[in-house]
N, CA, C and O of each residue as an XYZ file, in Angstrom:
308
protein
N     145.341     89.095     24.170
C     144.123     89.406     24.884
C     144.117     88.757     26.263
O     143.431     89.152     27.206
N     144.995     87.669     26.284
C     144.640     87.079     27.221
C     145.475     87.459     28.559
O     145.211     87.195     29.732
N     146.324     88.008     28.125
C     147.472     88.658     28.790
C     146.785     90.124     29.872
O     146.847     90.380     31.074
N     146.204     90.758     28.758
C     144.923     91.891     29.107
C     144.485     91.628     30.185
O     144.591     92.397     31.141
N     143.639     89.956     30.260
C     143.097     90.087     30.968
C     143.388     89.407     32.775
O     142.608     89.594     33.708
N     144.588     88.695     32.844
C     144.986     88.280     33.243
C     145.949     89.658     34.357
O     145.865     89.736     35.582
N     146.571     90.340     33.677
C     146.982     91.392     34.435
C     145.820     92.490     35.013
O     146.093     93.236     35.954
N     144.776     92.502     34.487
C     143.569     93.060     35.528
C     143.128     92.374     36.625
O     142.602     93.052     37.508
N     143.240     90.856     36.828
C     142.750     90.000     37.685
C     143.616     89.973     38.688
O     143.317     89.420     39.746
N     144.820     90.573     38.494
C     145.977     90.322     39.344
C     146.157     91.995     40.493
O     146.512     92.202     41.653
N     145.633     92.938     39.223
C     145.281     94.238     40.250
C     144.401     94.650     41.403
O     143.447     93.899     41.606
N     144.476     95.257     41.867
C     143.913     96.000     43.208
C     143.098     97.076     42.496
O     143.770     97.862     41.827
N     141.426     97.308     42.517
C     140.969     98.500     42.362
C     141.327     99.370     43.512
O     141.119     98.988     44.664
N     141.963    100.750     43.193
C     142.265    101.718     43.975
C     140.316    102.235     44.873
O     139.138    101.994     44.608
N     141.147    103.079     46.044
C     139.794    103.361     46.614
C     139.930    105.251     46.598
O     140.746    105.929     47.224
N     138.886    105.706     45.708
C     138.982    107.047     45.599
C     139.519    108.194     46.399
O     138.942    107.929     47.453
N     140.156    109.197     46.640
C     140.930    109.750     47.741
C     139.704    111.065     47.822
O     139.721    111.765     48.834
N     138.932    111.283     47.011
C     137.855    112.018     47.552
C     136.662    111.675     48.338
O     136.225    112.451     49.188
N     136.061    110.411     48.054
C     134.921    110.262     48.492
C     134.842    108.349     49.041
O     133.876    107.586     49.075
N     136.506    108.096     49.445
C     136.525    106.797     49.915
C     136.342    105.605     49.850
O     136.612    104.772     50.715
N     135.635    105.354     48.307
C     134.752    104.202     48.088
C     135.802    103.591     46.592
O     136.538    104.089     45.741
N     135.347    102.399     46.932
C     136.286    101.630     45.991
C     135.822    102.106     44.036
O     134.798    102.283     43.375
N     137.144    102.127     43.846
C     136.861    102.667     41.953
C     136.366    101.148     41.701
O     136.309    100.037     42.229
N     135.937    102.121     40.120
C     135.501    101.126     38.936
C     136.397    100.690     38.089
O     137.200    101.622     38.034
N     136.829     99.723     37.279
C     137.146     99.912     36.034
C     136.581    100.272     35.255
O     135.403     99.974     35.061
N     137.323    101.101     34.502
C     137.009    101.526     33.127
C     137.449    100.660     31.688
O     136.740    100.050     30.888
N     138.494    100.819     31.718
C     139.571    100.416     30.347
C     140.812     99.780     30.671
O     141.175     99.624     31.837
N     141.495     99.397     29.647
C     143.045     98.787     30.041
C     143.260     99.091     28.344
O     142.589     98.842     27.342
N     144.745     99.856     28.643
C     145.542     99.416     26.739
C     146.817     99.328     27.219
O     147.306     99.547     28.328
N     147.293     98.939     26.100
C     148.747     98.863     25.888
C     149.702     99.946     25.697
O     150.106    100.419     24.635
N     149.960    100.221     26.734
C     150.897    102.143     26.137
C     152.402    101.607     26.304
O     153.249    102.492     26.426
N     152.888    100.157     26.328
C     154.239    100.107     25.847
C     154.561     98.540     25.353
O     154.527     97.459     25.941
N     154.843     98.889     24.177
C     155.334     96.814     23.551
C     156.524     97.095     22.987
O     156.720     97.313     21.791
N     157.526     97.085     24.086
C     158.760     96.748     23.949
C     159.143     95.200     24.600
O     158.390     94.231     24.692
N     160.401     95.299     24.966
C     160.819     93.967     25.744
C     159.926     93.664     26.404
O     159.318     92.648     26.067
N     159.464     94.429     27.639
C     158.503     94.267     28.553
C     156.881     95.056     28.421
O     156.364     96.094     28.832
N     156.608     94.258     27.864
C     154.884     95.297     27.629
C     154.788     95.728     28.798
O     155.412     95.316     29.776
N     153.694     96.915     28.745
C     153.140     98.054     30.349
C     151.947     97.611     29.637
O     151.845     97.320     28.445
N     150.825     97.604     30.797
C     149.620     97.777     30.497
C     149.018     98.568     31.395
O     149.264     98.224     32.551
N     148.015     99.907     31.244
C     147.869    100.772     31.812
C     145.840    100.538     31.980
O     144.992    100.185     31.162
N     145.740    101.068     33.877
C     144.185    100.109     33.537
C     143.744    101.660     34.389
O     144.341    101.923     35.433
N     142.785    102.524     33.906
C     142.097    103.421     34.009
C     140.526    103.119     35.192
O     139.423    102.820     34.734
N     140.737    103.244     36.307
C     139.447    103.286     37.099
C     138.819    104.783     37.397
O     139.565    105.749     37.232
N     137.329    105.013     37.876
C     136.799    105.879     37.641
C     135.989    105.675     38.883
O     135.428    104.580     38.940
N     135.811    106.465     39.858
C     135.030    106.407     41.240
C     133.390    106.913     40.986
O     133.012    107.944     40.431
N     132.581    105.838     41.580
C     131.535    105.841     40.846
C     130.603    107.106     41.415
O     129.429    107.312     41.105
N     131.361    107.844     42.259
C     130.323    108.666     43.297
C     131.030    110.800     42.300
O     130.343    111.642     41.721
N     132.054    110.786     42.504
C     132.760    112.052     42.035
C     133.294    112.123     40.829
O     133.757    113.111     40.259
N     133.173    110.592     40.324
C     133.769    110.572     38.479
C     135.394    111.048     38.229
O     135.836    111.310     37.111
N     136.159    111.107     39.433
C     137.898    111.533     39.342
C     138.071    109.936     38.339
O     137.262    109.039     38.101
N     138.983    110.069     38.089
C     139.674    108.493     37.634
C     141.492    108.688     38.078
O     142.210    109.595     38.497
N     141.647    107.227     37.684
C     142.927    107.085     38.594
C     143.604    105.663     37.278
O     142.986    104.801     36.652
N     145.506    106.117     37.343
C     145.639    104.812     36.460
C     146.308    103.996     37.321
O     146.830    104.294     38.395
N     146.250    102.872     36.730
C     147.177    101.862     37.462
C     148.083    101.232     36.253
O     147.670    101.077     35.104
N     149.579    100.850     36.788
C     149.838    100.340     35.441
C     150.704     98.636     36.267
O     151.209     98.463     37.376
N     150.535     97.804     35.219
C     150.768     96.710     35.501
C     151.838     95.776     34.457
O     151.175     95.198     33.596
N     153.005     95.566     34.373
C     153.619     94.527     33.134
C     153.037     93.122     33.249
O     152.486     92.573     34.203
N     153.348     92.634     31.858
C     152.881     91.291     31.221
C     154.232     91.113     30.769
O     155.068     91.878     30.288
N     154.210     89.581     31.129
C     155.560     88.659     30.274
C     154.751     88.667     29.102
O     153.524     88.570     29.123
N     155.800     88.844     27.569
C     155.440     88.673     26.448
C     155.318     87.131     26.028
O     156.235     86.431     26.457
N     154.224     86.408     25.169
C     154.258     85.488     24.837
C     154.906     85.577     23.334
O     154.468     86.225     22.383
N     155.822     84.925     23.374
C     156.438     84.440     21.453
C     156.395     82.902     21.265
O     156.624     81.843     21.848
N     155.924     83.474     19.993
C     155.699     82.145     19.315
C     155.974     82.207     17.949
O     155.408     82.897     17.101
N     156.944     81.379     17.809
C     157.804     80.653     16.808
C     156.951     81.064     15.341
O     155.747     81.151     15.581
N     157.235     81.292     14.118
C     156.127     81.418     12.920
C     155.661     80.013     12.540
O     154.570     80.025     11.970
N     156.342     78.501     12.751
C     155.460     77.790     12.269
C     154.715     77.292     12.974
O     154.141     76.249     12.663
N     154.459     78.137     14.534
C     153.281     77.752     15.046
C     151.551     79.016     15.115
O     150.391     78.910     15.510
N     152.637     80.349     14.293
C     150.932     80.251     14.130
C     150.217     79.631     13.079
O     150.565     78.643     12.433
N     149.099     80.357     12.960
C     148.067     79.951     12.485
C     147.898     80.164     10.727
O     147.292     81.176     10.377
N     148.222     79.587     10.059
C     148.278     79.260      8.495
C     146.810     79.159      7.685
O     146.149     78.166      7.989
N     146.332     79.890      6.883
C     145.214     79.547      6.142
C     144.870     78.235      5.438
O     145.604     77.527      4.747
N     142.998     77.996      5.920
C     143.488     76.836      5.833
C     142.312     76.617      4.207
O     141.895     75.491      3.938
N     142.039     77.518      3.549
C     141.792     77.394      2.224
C     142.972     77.489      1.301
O     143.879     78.159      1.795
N     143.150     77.157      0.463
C     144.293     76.410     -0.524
C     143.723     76.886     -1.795
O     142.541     76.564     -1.908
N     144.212     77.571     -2.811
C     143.952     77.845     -4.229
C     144.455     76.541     -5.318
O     145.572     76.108     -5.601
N     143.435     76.260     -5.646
C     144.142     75.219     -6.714
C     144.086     75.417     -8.434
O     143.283     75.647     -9.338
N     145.208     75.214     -8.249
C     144.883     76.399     -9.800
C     145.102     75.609    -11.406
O     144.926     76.254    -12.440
């Protein structure tokens, strides 16, 4: 998530080619998790409603299995 949001902060809202004025965001997903994730961020011009994508990569974070996160209720039987 954090990745999400971090590669939106780093983009440029495009400025509409019909009516000149800076887009909105809309959305951001993930349309590739391979080696290099894509993240694709959908703006929408608030005056003519065209939309426009932008796409942006994220370095993948890995992490090792005994560092995630383990349940921490225990059955005792």
């Amino acid at each position: 998530m954090e990745g999400l949001k971090d590669s939106l902060g780093q983009l440029e809202a495009p400025v509409c080619p019909n009516c000149h004025v800076g887009m909105r965001w809309f959305r951001s997903e993930l349309v590739q998790d391979d080696a290099q994730p894509l993240i694709a961020h959908l703006f929408i011009c608030p005056n003519c409603k065209s939309a426009q994508r932008r796409h942006s990569e994220v370095t993948p974070v890995r992490m090792p299995p005994e560092k995630l996160l383990s349940p921490r209720l225990r059955v005792v039987g």
